[in-house]
C-alpha positions as CSV (number, residue, x, y, z in Angstrom):
1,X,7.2,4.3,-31.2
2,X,10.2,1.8,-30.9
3,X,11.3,-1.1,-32.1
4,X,12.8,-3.7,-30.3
5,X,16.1,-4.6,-30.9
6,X,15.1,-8.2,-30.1
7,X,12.3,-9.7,-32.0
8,X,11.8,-5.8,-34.5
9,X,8.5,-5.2,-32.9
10,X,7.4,-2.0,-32.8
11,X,6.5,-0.8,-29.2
12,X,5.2,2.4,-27.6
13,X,6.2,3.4,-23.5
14,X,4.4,6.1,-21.9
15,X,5.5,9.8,-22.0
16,X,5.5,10.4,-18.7
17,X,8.4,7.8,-18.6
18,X,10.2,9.3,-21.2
19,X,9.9,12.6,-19.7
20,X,11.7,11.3,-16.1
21,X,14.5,9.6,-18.1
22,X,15.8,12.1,-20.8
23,X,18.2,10.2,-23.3
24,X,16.4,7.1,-22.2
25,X,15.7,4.7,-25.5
26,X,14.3,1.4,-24.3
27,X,16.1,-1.3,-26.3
28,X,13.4,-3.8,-26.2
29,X,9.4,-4.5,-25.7
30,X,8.2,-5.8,-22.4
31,X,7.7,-9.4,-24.1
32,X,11.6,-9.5,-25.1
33,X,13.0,-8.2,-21.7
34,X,11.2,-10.6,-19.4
35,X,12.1,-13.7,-21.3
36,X,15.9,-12.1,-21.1
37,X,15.8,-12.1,-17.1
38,X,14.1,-15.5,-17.4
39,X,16.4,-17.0,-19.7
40,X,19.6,-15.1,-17.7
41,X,18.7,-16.7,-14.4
42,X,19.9,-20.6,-13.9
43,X,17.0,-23.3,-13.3
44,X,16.4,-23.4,-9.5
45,X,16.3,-27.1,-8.2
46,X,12.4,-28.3,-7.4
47,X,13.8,-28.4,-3.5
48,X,14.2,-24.4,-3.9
49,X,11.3,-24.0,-6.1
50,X,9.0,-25.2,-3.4
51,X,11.2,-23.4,-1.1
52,X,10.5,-19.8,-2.8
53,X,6.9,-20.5,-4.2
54,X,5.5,-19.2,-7.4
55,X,5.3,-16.4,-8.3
56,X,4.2,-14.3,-11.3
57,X,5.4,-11.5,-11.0
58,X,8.9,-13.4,-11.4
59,X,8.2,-13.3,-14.7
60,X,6.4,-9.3,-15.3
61,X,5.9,-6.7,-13.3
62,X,2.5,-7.0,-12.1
63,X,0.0,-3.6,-11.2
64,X,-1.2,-3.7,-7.4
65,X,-4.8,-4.5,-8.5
66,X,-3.4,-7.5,-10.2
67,X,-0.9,-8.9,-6.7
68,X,-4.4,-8.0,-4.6
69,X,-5.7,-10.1,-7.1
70,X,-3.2,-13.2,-7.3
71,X,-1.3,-13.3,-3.3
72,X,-3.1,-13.8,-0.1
73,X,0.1,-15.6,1.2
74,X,2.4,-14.0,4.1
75,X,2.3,-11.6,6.6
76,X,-0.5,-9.2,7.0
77,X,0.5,-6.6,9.1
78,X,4.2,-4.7,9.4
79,X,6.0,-2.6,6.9
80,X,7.1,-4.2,3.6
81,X,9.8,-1.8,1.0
82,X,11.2,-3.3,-1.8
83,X,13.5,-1.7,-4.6
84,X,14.5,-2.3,-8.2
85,X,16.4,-0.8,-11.3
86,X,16.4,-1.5,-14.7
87,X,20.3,-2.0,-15.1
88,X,22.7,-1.4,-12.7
89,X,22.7,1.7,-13.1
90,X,19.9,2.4,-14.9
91,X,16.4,3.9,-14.1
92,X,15.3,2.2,-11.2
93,X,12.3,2.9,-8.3
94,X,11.7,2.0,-5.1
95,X,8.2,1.7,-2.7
96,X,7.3,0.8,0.9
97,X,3.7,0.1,2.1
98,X,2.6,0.1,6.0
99,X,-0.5,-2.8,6.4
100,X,-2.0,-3.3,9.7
101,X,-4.2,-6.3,9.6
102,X,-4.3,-6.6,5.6
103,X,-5.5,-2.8,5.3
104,X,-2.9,-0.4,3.7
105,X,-2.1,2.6,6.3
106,X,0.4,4.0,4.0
107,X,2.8,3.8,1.1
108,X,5.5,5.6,-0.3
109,X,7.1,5.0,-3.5
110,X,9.3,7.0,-6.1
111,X,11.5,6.7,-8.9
112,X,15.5,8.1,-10.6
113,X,16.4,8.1,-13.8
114,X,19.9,6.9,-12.8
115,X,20.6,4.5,-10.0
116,X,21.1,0.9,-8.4
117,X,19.5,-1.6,-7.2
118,X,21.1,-1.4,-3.8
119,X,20.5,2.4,-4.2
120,X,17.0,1.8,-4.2
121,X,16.7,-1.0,-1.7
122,X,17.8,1.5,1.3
123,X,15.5,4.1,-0.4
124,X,13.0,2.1,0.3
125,X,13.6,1.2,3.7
126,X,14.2,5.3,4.9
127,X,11.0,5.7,3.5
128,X,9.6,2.3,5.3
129,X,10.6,3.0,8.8
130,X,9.8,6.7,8.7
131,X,5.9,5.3,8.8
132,X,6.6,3.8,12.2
133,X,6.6,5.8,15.4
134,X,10.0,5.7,17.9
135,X,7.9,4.1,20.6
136,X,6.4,1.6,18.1
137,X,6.8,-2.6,17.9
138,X,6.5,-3.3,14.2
139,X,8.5,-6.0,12.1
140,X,10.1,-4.4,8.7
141,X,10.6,-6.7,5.8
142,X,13.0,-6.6,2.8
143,X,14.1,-8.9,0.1
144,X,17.4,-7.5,0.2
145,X,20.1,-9.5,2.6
146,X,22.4,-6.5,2.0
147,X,19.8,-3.7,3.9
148,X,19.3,-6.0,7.1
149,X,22.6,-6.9,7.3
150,X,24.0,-3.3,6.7
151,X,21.7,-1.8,9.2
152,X,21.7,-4.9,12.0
153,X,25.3,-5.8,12.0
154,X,27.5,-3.5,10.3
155,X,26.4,0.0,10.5
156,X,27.6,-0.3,14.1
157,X,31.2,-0.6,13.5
158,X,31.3,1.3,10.7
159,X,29.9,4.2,12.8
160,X,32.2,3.4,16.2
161,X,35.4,3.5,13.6
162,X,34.3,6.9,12.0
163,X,32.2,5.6,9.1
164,X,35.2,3.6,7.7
165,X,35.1,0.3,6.5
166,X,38.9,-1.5,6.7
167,X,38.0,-3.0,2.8
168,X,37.4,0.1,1.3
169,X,34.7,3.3,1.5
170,X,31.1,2.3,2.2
171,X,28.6,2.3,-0.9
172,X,26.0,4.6,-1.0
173,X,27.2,6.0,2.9
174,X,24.3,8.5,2.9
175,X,22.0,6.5,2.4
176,X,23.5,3.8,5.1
177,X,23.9,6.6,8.0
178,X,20.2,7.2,7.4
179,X,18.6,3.8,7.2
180,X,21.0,3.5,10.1
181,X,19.7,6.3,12.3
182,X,16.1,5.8,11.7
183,X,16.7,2.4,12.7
184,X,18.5,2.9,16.6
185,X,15.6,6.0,16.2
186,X,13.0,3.1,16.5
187,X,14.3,0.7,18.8
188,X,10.7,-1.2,18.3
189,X,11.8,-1.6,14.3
190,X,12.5,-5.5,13.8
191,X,13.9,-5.8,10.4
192,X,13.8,-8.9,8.7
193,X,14.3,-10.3,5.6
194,X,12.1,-12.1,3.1
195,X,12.8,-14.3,-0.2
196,X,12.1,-12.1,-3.0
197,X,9.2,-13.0,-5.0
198,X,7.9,-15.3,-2.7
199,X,4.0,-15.2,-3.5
200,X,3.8,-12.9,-0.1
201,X,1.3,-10.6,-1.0
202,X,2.3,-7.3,1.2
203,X,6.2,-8.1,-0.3
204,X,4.7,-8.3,-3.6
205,X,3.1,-5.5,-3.5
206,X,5.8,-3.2,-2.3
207,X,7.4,-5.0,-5.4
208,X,4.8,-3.6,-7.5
209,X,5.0,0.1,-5.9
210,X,8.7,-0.3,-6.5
211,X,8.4,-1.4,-10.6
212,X,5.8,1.1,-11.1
213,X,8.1,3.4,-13.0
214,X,7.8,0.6,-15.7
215,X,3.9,0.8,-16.5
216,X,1.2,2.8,-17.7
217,X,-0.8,1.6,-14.8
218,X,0.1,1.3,-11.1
């Protein structure tokens, strides 16, 4: 048991959890740390609001029966990833689902005890486009700007000049020159993004693949 250092409640997390995260001591109950990112984030105009839709699992992390459940919105075929970290660094996890015609193909999905959010962003999309074939036509979706724009219009240069950047080294370069190569591996890859949180179910779920880490219950 723990108690949270916000509001003293006592609150148990799984052992399995504990187990992947020695040293780890959650500092505050699932109640507590959602309002926190709520309350951290400024108020979105109603313009952007509409923009984004509504979602729920804005506010928790939500299991994949429960965004089967809520999101019918979106795309229903292609290859979503998504990845996340609890602090940055922190323990974070990332996942990556295949749907052809609303029917899971496949999914991927993992977890570290220490990383980023960026970290596990490209995780998530090696493990995405190593479901699709090199001869195959199928669109790739992220939330994460940084991924499609690393791997559609800077990888390039970076590789022509050595894997050098003229700013300074390139973050998590291993990672990059895979994502990369996997990419130019599958010419048929489109890679897109799409707003976080948007109430598309397929992104939603790969959200929820991604946050499993945090629950007792995928």
């Amino acid at each position: 048991m723990f108690t949270c250092e916000t509001c003293g409640a006592r609150f148990d997390v799984r052992q399995e959890v504990l187990d992947r995260y020695p040293g780890w001591v959650p500092a505050q109950c699932m109640k507590c740390r959602d309002a926190t990112r709520r309350d951290s984030k400024p108020e979105p105009s109603q313009k952007a609001t509409r923009a984004r839709g509504s979602s729920a699992s804005r506010s928790r992390d939500l299991t994949i029966a429960e965004v089967l459940e809520r999101f019918t919105d979106g795309p229903d075929t292609g290859v979503f990833t998504d990845g996340a970290s609890e602090g940055n660094p922190g323990p974070g996890g990332w996942g990556a689902v295949r749907v052809q015609d609303g029917v899971v193909v496949d999914e991927k999905m993992g977890s570290e005890p220490h990383t980023t959010n960026n970290r596990m962003e490209l995780t998530a999309m090696i493990a995405g486009l190593e479901m699709i074939g090199p001869d195959e036509t199928v669109d790739v979706y992220t939330d994460s700007r940084l991924v499609v724009d690393t791997i559609t219009k800077w990888a390039a240069g970076w590789e022509r000049r050595g894997w050098k950047r003229k700013t300074g080294p390139i973050a998590n370069l291993e990672l990059v020159q895979k994502a990369y190569r996997l990419a130019k591996e599958r010419p048929g890859a489109r890679i897109q993004w799409v707003p976080a949180h948007s109430g598309y179910r397929w992104n939603e779920y790969a959200d929820s693949l991604a946050t499993a880490y945090r629950r007792s219950t995928l």
